[in-house]
C-alpha positions in Angstrom: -6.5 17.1 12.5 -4.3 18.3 15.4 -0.7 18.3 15.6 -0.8 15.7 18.0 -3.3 13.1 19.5 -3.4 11.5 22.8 -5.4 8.5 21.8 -3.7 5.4 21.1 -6.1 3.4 19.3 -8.5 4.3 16.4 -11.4 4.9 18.7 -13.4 7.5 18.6 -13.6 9.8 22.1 -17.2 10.1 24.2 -19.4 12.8 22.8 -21.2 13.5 19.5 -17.9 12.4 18.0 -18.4 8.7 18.6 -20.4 8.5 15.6 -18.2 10.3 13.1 -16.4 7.6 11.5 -18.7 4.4 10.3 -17.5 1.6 12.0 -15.5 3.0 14.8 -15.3 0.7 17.9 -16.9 1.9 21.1 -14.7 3.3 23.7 -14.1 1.0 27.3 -14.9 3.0 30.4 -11.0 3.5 31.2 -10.5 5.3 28.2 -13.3 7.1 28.2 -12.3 8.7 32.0 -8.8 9.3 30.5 -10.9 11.3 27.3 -13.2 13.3 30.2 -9.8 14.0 32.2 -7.8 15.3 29.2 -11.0 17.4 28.4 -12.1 18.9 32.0 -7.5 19.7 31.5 -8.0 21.9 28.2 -11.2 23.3 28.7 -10.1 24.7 32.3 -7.0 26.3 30.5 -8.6 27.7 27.4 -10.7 29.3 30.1 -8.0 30.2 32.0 -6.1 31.7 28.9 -8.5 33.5 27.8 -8.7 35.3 31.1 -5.4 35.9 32.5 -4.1 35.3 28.8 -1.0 32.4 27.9 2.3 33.5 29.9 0.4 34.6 32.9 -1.2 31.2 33.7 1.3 28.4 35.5 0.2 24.6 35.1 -0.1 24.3 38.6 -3.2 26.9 38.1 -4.8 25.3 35.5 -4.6 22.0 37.9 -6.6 23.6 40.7 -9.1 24.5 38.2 -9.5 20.9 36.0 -9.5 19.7 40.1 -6.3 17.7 39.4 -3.0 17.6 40.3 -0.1 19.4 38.3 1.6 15.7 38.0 -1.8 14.9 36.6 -1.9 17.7 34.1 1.9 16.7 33.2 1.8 13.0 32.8 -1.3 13.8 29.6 0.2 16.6 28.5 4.3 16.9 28.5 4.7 20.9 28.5 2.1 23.8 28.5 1.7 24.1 24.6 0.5 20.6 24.7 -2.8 21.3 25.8 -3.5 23.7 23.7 -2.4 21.3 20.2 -2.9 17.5 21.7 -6.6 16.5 20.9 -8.4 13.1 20.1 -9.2 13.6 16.5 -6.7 11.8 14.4 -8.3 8.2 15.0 -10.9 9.7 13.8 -9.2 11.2 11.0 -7.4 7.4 10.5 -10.6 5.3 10.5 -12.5 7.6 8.0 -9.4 7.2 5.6 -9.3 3.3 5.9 -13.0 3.0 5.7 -13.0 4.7 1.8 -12.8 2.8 -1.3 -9.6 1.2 -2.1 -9.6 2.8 -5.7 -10.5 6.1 -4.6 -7.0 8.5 -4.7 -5.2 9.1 -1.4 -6.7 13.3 -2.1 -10.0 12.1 -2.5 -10.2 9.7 0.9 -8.2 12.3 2.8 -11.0 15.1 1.7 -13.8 12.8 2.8 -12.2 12.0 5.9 -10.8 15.8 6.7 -14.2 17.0 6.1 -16.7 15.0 7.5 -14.7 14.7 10.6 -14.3 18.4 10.7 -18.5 18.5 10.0 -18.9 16.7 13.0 -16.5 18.3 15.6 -18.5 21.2 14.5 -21.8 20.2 15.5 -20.9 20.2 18.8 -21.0 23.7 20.5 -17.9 22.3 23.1 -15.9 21.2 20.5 -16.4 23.9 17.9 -15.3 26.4 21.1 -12.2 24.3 21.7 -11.1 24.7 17.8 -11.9 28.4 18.3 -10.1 28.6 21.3 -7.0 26.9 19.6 -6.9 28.5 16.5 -6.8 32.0 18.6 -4.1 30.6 20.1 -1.9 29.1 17.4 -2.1 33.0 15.9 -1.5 34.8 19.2 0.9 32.5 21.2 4.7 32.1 19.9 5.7 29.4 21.8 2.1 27.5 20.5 3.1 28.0 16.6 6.7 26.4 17.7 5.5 23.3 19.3 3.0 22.7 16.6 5.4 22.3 13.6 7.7 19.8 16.0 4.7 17.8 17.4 3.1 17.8 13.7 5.3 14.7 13.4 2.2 12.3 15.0 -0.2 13.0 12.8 2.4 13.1 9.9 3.1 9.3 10.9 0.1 8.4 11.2 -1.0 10.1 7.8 1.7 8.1 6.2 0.8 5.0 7.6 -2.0 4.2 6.1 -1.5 5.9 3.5 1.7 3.6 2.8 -1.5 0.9 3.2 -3.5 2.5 0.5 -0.3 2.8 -1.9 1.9 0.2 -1.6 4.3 2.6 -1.1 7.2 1.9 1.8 6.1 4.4 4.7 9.4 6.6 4.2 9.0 6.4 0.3 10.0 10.4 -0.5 7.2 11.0 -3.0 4.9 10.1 0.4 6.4 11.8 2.6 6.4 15.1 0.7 2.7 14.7 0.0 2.0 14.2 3.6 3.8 17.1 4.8 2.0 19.0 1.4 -1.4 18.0 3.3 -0.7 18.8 7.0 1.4 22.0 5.8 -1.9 23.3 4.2 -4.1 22.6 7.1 -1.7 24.3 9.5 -1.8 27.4 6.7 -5.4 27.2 6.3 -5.9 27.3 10.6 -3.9 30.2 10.4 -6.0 31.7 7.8 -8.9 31.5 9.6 -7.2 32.7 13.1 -5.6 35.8 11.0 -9.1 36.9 9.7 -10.6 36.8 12.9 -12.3 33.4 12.3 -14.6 35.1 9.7 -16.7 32.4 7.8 -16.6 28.4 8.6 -13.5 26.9 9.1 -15.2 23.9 6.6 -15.2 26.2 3.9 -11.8 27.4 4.5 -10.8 23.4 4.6 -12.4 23.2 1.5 -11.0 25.6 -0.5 -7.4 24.4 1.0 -8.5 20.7 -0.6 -9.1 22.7 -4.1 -6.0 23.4 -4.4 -4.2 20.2 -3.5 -6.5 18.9 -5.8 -5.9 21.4 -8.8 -1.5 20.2 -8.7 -1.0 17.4 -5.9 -1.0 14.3 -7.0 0.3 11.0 -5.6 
């Protein structure tokens, strides 16, 4: 879902989102505190953006108000447009797609997976104001939109991972990799469709209409 995510495994982070994906392992109390410190991080800054806006708020600030130190704030996120793109949704994202039929085409399983995830993130009124907050963000903030196409990479890995799984296909196989940057490069365009238009309507229906037309000419 993001450009980035910070969790290492395919479990799901505390929160409503724990029972998005069917199967997902529960989260040990270590990674849970590292999940609740990466949160109490972002949400202080979007708060703190949205204030004193982007430029004008130092890390060091947005340390004092997540009650952590800026070494803290550094060590989870390496540079200031991290916090706004890292999140813990691709695991989520992962599971979903390895959890779907094996006959079912690589558009089909990422659709389920892309949208139910996306269903629950926005049941929860904290996360649904966090993708808000980002997607304001990734329109308004240059240096945001420039981190986000290099950091895309993660997911893009991760995409093709198991997609190689589903295939067959070698993980650098061309054909893959083109459909996997086809997919995120949509999702990015279709965030920033919804950010340009003032977030009118649900980003869900925006994600669907994005899948309809990967569907209607991308094939794999």
């Amino acid at each position: 879902m993001s450009a980035r995510t910070t969790a290492a495994t395919t479990t799901a982070p505390a929160g409503t989102l724990s029972g998005a994906t069917a199967g997902t392992p529960k989260i040990g109390l270590r990674e849970r505190k590292k999940i609740q410190t990466r949160q109490a991080i972002r949400r202080a800054a979007y708060r703190l953006f949205d204030e004193q806006g982007y430029d004008a708020t130092p890390v060091d600030r947005i340390a004092e108000a997540a009650d952590v130190s800026p070494s803290t704030v550094f060590r989870y996120f390496p540079t200031k447009e991290d916090i706004v793109l890292t999140d813990e949704y691709d695991p989520l994202i992962e599971a979903a797609i390895r959890a779907r039929p094996a006959d079912e085409s690589p558009l089909q399983a990422i659709r389920y997976a892309f949208v139910e995830s996306l269903r629950a993130i926005c049941e929860d009124p904290q996360e649904r104001a966090d993708l808000s907050a980002r997607a304001k963000l990734l329109r308004d903030v240059p240096a945001v939109r420039a981190r986000s196409m290099e950091s895309m990479s993660a997911t893009g890995r991760i995409l093709a991972g198991v997609l190689a799984e589903r295939t067959g296909r070698p993980v650098d196989d061309l054909e893959l990799r083109i459909f996997t940057g086809a997919v995120l490069g949509a999702f990015q365009e279709a965030t920033m469709h919804w950010g340009e238009h003032d977030q009118q309507g649900e980003l869900l229906d925006v994600v669907e209409r994005t899948l309809d037309v990967l569907e209607r000419g991308l094939t794999l």
